[in-house]
Structure formats: C-alpha cells, structure tokens
N, C-alpha and C positions, 0 to 999 in steps of 0.2 A: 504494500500500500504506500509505503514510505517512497520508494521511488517509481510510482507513480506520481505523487505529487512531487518530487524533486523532479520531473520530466513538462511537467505541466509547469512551477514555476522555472525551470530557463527557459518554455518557450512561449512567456505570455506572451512574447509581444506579436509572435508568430498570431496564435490563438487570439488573441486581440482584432487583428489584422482579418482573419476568418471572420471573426463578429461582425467587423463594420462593411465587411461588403455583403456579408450574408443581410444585415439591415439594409446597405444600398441598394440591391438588389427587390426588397420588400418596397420598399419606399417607392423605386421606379415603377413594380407591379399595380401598387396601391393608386398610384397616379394615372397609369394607363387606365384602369378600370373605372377610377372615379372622372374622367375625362371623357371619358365615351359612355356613361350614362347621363352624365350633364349632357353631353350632346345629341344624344336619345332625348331626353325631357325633353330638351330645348325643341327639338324637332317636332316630338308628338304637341308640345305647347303650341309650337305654331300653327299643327294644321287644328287644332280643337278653335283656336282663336279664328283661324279661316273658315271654320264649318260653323261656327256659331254666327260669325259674319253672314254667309249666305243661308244661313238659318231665319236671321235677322231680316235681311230684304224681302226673303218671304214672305214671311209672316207681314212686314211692312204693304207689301205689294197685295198682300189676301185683305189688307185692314179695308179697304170700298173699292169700287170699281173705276173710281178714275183716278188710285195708283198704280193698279192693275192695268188699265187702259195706259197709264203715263209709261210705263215699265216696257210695256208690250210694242210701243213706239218707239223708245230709245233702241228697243233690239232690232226691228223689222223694220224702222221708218216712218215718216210720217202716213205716209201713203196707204201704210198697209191699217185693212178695215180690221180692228177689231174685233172679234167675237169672245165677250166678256167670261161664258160658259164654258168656252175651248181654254182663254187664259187661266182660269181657274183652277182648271183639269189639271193645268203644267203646272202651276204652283202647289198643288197638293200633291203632285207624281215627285216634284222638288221635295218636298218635305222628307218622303221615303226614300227617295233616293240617295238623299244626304245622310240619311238616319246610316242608309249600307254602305254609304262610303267612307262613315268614321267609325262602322264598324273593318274596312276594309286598311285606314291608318293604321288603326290598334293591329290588325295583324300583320302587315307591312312591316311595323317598327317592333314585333316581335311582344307582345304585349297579351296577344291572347291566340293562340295557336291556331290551324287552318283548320282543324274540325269543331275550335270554336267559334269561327270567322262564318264559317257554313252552316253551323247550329243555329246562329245569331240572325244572318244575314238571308235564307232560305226563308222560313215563317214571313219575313218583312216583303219580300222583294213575291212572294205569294199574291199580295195584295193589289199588286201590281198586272198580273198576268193575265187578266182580260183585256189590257189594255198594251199587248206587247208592242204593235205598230207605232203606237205615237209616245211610247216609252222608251225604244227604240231611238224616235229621231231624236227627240230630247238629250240622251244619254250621248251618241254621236253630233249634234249640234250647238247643245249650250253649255260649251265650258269644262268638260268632264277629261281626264287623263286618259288616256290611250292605254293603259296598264290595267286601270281599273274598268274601263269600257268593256274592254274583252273579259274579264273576268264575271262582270255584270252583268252582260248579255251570255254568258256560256248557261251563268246562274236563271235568268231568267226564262231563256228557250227552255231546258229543263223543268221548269215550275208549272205546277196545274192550278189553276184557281182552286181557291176556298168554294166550296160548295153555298148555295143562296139557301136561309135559314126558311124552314116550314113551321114559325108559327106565328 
C-alpha cells in the first residue's frame, strides 16, 4: 500500500495533468451540448413565434368579412371578386393546417418522434379530407415549405373523412 502511495505522490503532477484535461475535455463536451440545445430552443422558438403569427392573421382575417375581403385582395388583387364563403373555407382549412404544421416543427426539431408526429397530425388533417382539392391548392399556393407540403399531402391522400354523425 505504502508504495502505492509513494508512486502516486512522485507522480502528482503527472496525475494532476490527467485531471485537468480529463475536466477540459468535460467542459468542451458540456459546451457542445448546451450550445446546440440553445440553438434547438432558439429554432423551435422561432417557428412557435411564426405559427402563432399566422395563427394570428387568421383568426384576425375570420374576425368580419371585410378583413377577410381586405386579406383576400392583398393576395389575388384588387380585381379578383371575392366570395366571402370560399374565403372563409381557407381560413378555417388555415387554422388546421397550421395546427399540423407545428405539429410537423416539433418533429423536425426532434421534439416528439415521427409516430408521434402521425398520431398527432392524422386525426387533424382527417378533418380536412372532404375537402382535398382546395386543401390541396392552398397547401401548394399560400406560403407553405416544400418539405412539409409533400409530407402533408402524402398525409392527406391517405386520410378518409370522419364519418357524418346520425343523431
């Protein structure tokens, strides 16, 4: 036992030396990992802060019909005739669609796994499925990611309506 310790002190400094890069080592690990979850948050923050924004126009744009009309304009032009009933449609198809799209972030950014992305995102995008044609051009014309398109549309070909309730 004795010269073990007579082995350990001559070579603290050696021993020492192990210590502080064995910690330099921790400290750079520690950093990597806490650096790329800031930048995850940071990322998933952005897009909740984006999807609550076009959350927001929504719902702004559903509040009477000549937001909806004014909204309908800035996209198509003055020109084009309104049909307040058709605007409506796409603001309510908006509202679901966003609902799966920030279930679509959350698994993007690794947050909730892809069979809970499809647990999540299938029942919603349900709701939708009588309505595939003009869900359809919406998803391909106002605004929506090419990543998520295609995954949205594979989702919805797929989906059979909710059956119409008998009472």
């Amino acid at each position: 036992m004795n010269d073990i310790l007579e082995l350990c002190l001559n070579n603290i400094s050696w021993l020492s030396d192990i210590g502080q890069i064995v910690t330099a080592m921790m400290l750079v690990f520690i950093s990597i990992n806490v650096h790329g979850y800031t930048k995850r948050r940071d990322r998933l923050d952005f897009f909740l802060n984006t999807w609550s924004q076009a959350q927001d126009n929504n719902l702004n744009a559903l509040a009477n019909d000549n937001m909806l009309r004014s909204f309908e304009e800035v996209v198509y032009g003055d020109a084009y005739k309104v049909d307040i009933d058709v605007a409506r449609s796409f603001f309510n198809c908006f509202l679901i669609i966003n609902r799966v799209q920030n279930f679509y972030f959350a698994y993007r950014n690794k947050i909730i796994s892809l069979n809970e992305f499809k647990s999540m995102a299938i029942p919603t995008i349900r709701l939708l499925s009588r309505q595939k044609e003009m869900v359809t051009y919406l998803v391909n014309e106002r605004g929506y990611s090419d990543d998520f398109v295609k995954v949205f549309l594979a989702l919805l070909n797929d989906s059979e309506p909710y059956s119409s309730p008998n009472f």
